[in-house]
C-alpha positions in Angstrom: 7.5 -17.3 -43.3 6.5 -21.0 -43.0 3.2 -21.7 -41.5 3.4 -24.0 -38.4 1.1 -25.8 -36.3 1.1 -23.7 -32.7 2.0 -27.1 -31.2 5.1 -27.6 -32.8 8.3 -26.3 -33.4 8.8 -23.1 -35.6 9.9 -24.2 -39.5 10.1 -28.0 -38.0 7.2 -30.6 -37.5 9.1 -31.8 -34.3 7.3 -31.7 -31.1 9.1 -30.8 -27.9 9.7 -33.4 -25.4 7.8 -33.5 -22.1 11.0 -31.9 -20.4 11.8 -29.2 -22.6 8.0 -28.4 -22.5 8.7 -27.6 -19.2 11.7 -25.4 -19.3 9.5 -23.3 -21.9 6.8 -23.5 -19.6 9.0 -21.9 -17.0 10.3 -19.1 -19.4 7.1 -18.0 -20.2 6.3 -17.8 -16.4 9.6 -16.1 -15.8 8.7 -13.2 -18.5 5.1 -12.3 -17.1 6.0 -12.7 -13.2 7.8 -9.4 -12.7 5.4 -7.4 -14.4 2.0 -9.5 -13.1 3.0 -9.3 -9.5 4.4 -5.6 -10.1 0.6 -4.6 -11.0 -0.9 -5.1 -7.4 2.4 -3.9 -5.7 2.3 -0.6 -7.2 -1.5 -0.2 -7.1 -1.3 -1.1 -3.6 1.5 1.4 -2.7 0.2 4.0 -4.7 -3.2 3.8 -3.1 -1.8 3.6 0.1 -4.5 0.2 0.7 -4.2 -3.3 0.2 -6.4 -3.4 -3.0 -4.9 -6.2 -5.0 -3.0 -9.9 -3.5 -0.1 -10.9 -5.1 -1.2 -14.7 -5.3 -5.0 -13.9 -6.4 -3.1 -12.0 -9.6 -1.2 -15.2 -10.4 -4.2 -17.1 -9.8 -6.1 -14.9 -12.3 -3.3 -14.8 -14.7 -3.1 -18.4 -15.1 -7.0 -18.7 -15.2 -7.6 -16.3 -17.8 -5.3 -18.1 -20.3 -6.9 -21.4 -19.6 -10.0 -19.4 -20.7 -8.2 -17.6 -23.2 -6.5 -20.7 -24.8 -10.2 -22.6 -24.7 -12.0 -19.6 -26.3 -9.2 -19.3 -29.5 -10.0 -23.4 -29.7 -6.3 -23.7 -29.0 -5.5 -21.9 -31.9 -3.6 -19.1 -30.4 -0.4 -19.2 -28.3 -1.0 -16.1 -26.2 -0.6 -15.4 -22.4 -2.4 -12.9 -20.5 -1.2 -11.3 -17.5 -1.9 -8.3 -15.5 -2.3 -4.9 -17.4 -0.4 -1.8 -16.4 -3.0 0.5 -18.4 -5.3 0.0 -15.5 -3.4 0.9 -12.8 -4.0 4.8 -12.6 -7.4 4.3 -12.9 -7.3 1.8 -10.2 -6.2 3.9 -7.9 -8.5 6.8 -8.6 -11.4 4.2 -8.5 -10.7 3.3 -5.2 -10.4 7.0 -3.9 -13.8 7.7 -5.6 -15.8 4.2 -4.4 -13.5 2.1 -2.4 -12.3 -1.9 -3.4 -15.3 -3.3 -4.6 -16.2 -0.3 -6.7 -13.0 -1.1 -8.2 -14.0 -4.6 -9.1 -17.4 -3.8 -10.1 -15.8 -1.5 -12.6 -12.9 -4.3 -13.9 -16.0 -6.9 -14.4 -17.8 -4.5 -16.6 -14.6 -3.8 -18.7 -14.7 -8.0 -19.3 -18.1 -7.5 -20.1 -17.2 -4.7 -23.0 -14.7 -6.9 -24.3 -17.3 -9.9 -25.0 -19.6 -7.6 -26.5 -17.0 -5.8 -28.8 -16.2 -9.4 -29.8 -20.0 -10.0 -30.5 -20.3 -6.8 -32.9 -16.8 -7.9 -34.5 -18.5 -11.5 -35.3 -21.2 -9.7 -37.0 -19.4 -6.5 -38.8 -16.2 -6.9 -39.1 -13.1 -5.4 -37.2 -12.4 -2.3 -39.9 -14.6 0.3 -37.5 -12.2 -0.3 -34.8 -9.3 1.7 -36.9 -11.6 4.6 -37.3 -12.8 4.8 -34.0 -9.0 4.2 -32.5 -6.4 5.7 -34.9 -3.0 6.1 -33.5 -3.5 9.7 -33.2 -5.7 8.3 -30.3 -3.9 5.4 -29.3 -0.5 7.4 -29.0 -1.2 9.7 -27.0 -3.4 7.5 -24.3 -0.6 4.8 -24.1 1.6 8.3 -23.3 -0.6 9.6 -20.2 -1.0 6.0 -18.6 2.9 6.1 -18.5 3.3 9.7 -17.3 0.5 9.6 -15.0 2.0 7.4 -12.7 5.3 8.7 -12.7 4.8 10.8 -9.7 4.6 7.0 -7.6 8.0 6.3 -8.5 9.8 9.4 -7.3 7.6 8.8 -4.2 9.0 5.6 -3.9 12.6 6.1 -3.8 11.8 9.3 -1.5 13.2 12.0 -4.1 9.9 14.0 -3.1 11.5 14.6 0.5 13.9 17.1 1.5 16.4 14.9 2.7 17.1 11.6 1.2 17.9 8.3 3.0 21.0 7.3 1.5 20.3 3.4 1.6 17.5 4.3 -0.3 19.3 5.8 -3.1 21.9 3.0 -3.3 19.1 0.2 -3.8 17.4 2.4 -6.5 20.0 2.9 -8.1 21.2 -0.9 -8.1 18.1 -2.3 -9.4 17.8 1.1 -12.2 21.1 0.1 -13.5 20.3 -3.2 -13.7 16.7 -3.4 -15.2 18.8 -1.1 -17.9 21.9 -3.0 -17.9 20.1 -6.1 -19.3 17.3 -4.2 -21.2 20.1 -3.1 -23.5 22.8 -5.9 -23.4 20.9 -9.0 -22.4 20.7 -12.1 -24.4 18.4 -14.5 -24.7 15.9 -15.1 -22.2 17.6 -12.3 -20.0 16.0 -9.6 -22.9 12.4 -10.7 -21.8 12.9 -10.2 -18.0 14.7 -7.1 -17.1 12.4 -6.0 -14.7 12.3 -9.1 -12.5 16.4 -9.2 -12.6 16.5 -5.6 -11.2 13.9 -6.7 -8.7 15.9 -9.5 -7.8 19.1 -7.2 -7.6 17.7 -4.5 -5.8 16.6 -6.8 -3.5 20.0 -8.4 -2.6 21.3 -4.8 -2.2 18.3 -3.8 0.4 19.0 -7.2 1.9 22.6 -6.4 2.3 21.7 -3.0 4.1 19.3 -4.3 6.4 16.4 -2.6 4.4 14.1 -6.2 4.3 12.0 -7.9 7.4 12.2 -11.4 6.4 10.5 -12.3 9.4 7.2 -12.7 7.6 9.1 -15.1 5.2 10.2 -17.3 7.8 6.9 -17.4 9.6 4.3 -18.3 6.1 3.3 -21.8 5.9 4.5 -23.8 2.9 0.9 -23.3 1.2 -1.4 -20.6 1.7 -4.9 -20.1 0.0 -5.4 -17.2 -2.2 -7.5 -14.2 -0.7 -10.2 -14.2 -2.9 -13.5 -11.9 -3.2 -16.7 -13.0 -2.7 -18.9 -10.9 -4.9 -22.1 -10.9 -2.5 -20.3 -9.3 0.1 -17.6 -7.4 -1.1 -18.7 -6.0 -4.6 -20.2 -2.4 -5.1 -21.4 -0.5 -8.4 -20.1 3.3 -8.4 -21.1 5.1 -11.7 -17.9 7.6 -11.4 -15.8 4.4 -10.5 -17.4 2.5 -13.6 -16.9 6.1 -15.6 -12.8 6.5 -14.7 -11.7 2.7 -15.5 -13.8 0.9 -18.2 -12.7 3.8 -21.0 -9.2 2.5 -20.5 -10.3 -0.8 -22.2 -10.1 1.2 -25.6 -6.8 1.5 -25.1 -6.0 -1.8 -23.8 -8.4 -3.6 -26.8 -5.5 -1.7 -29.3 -3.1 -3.2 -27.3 -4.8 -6.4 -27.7 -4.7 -5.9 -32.0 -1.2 -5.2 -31.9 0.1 -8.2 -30.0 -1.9 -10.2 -32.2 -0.4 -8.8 -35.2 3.3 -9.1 -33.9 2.3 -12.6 -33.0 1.1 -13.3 -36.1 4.3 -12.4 -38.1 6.2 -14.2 -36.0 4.3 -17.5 -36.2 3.4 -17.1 -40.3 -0.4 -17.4 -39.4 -3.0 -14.5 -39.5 -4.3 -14.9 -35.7 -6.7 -12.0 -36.6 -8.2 -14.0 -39.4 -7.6 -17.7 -37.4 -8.8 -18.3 -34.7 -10.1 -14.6 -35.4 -10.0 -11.5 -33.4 -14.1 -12.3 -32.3 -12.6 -15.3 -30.7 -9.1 -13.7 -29.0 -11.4 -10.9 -27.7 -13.7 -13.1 -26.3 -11.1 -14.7 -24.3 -9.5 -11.5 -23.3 -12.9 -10.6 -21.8 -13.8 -13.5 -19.8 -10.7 -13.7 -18.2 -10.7 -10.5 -17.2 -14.2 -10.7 -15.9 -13.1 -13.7 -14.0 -9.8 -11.4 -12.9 -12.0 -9.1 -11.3 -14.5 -11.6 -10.1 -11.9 -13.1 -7.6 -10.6 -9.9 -6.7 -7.7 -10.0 -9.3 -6.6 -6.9 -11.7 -7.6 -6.9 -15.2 -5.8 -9.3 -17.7 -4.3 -8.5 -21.3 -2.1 -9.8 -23.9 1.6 -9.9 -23.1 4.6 -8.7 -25.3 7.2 -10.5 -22.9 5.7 -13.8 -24.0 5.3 -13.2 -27.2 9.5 -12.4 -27.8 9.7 -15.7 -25.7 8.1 -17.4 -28.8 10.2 -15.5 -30.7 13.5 -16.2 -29.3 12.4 -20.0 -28.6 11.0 -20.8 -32.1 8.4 -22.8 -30.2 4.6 -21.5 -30.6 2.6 -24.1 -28.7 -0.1 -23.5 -26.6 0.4 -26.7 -24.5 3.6 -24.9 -23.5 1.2 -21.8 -22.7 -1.0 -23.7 -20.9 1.5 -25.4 -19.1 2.9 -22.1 -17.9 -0.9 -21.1 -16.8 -0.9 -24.0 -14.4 2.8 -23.5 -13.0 1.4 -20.0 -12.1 -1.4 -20.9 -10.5 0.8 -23.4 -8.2 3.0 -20.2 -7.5 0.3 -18.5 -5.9 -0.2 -21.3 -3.3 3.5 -20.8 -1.6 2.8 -18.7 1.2 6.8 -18.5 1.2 6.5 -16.8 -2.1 4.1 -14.6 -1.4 5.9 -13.4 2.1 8.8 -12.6 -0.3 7.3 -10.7 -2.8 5.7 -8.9 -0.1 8.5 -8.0 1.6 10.2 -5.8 -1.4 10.8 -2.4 0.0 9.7 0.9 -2.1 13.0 1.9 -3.6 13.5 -1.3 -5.2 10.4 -0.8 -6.9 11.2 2.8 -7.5 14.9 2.2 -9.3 12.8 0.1 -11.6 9.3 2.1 -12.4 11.7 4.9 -13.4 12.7 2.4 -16.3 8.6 0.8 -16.4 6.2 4.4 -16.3 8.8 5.6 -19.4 8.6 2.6 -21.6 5.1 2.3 -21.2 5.1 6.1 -22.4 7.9 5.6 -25.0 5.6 3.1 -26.5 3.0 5.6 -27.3 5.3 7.6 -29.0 6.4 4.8 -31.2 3.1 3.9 -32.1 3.0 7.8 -33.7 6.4 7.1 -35.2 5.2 3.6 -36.4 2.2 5.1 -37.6 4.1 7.8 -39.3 1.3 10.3 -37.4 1.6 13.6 -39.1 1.7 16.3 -36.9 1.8 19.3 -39.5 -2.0 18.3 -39.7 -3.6 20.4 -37.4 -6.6 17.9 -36.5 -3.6 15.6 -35.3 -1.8 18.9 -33.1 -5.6 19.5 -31.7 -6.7 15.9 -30.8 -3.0 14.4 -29.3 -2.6 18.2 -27.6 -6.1 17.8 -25.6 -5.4 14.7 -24.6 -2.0 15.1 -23.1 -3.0 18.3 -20.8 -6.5 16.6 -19.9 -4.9 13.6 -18.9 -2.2 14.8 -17.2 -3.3 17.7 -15.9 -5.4 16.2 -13.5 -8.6 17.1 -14.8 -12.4 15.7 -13.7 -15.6 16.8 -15.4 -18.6 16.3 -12.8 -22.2 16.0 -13.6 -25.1 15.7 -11.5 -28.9 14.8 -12.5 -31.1 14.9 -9.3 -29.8 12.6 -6.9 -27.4 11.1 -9.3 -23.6 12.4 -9.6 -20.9 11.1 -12.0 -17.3 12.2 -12.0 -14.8 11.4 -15.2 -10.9 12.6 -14.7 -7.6 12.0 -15.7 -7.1 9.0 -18.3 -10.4 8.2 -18.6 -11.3 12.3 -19.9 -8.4 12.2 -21.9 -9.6 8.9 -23.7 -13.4 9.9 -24.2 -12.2 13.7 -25.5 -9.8 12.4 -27.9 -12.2 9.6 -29.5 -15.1 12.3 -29.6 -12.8 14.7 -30.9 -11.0 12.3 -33.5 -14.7 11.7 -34.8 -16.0 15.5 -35.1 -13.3 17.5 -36.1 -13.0 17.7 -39.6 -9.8 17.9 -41.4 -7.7 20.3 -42.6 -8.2 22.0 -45.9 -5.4 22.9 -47.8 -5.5 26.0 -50.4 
């Protein structure tokens, strides 16, 4: 693989002209939109509350890889969008403390991101494998997917006893499409399947009378963003704080691998340069910033990095330039009218498809990994974690007048590291 300078093109020393630096610019934005603005549609249906703004996560989104791109000296053509690990936790840290527990919670998991970056700056990365194997990893990624599938059934309305027909037809029309290009799209078309199955689902609910575009038709041209103000609206909850910063294990995995994929693609060691202190770091602040306006948490995006890949361009003045054309997107009020109006079995068709790959992917990080499961440690630690995590359990404790609560994902991720670390392996005769 030929080393190249992340401004220029891949094997070439040809920079892009001002216009196509634009149409990449617009093909990175295309790949992270349908998941970015998925994240605070599902957490807000799911929760049943309007806990995350569409334009505040584009907002975020765009920020955090101005930071991110700043922090890596420009070094690293990443972009960060909004995380789907966090959206369980989410919702279960708004039943527990309400919105701005939620918050609270996302800033602190920025926080344990810059100071994981600091202890990486000063020992090394290698205790991160041993802490995280993929006997870990696996598993987690699995329970994050299958955890939320319960939302998706919900929003098609399979859980009732009598299904609206209309509402199978646009399921179905944006599930066979989101698979339909997932498996035989070229190109570009590869890295968006989820936003074409929105986009066809939503034709079909159109067509059936199934969308109120009055909304649309009634936004002004620019809106401003529905940001927090941390004075008033901000609130630290211990059980909150205890059920969504774990995830950021899982999600600071995440962040290794994309790095690595990256990596081999552009013929430079981003762990090594610009370093995985500095790509942390950024990770981090932007998702302390995220939260600080009242946007979810941010992480590293595989749609953006097959963009590179498909593109042969690996510049982070094409990154950044996507950054800003998102943060214009969340100022049409149009826009977010729009996106707002997508009914629930649109977005049902396609979770079907989304809550499986993200679990798929944690099983091919143990077949990856080649995770060997005739060692009974491995059968004990993956085993716990699947039935804790999906099994809805919660482990309360109470000291005087304090009382913390950890359930679901987050007991699932603290058992299996704890685990992972004190049971010893098998012996062999």
């Amino acid at each position: 693989m030929v080393e190249i300078n992340t401004n220029m093109l891949l094997g070439t020393g040809d920079k892009p002209s001002p216009l196509r630096w634009l149409l990449l610019a617009v093909q990175h934005v295309c790949a992270m939109f349908g998941a970015t603005i998925l994240v605070p549609i599902v957490v807000n249906t799911t929760a049943g509350a309007d806990i995350l703004s569409i334009p505040v996560a584009l907002v975020s989104s765009g920020l955090g890889t101005l930071i991110y791109l700043v922090c890596t000296r420009n070094r690293s053509p990443v972009y960060l969008g909004s995380s789907f690990a966090f959206i369980a936790p989410m919702v279960a840290g708004y039943a527990i403390g309400g919105t701005g527990s939620v918050f609270t919670a996302l800033m602190i998991v920025g926080i344990v991101y810059v100071i994981i970056s600091l202890i990486i700056r000063m020992s090394g990365p290698g205790w991160i494998n041993k802490l995280l194997p993929p006997v870990v990893v696996g598993p987690m990624i699995m329970v994050i997917g299958l955890s939320l599938a319960p939302t998706a059934i919900q929003e098609i309305g399979l859980d009732l006893t009598v299904v609206p027909f209309t509402n199978l037809v646009v399921a179905m029309v944006a599930f066979i499409m989101t698979a339909l290009v997932a498996v035989r799209g070229r190109g570009i078309q590869q890295v968006i399947p989820f936003l074409i199955g929105i986009i066809f689902g939503y034709i079909a609910a159109a067509l059936l009378g199934m969308v109120d575009f009055a909304p649309v038709w009634s936004a002004h041209v620019i809106e401003i963003p529905k940001f927090y103000l941390p004075i008033m609206h901000y609130d630290l909850n211990f059980a909150a704080v205890l059920t969504i910063v774990p995830i950021a294990l899982v999600t600071m995995v995440e962040h290794v691998g994309d790095h690595k994929v990256l990596s081999e693609i552009i013929g430079r060691d981003l762990i090594e340069d610009p370093g995985l202190q500095r790509t942390l770091l950024g990770d981090g602040l932007a998702t302390f910033l995220a939260a600080f306006l009242g946007g979810p948490a941010n992480t590293t995006y595989g749609e953006n990095t097959s963009v590179v890949g498909m593109t042969r361009v690996a510049s982070t003045y094409v990154i950044g330039l996507a950054a800003l054309i998102a943060i214009v997107f969340a100022f049409s009020g149009h826009l977010t009218a729009l996106l707002t109006a997508i009914p629930q079995p649109v977005l049902g068709g396609i979770s079907i498809l989304l809550y499986g790959f993200i679990c798929v992917n944690g099983l091919k990080i143990l077949i990856h990994n080649q995770v060997d499961f005739n060692n009974t440690k491995n059968v004990v630690v993956a085993a716990t974690m699947l039935v804790l995590g999906l099994g809805g359990a919660a482990l309360s404790l109470a000291y005087g007048d304090l009382s913390i609560s950890i359930s679901g994902m987050s007991l699932a991720a603290i058992t299996g590291v704890v685990l992972n670390l004190i049971v010893p392996e098998e012996k062999h005769e």
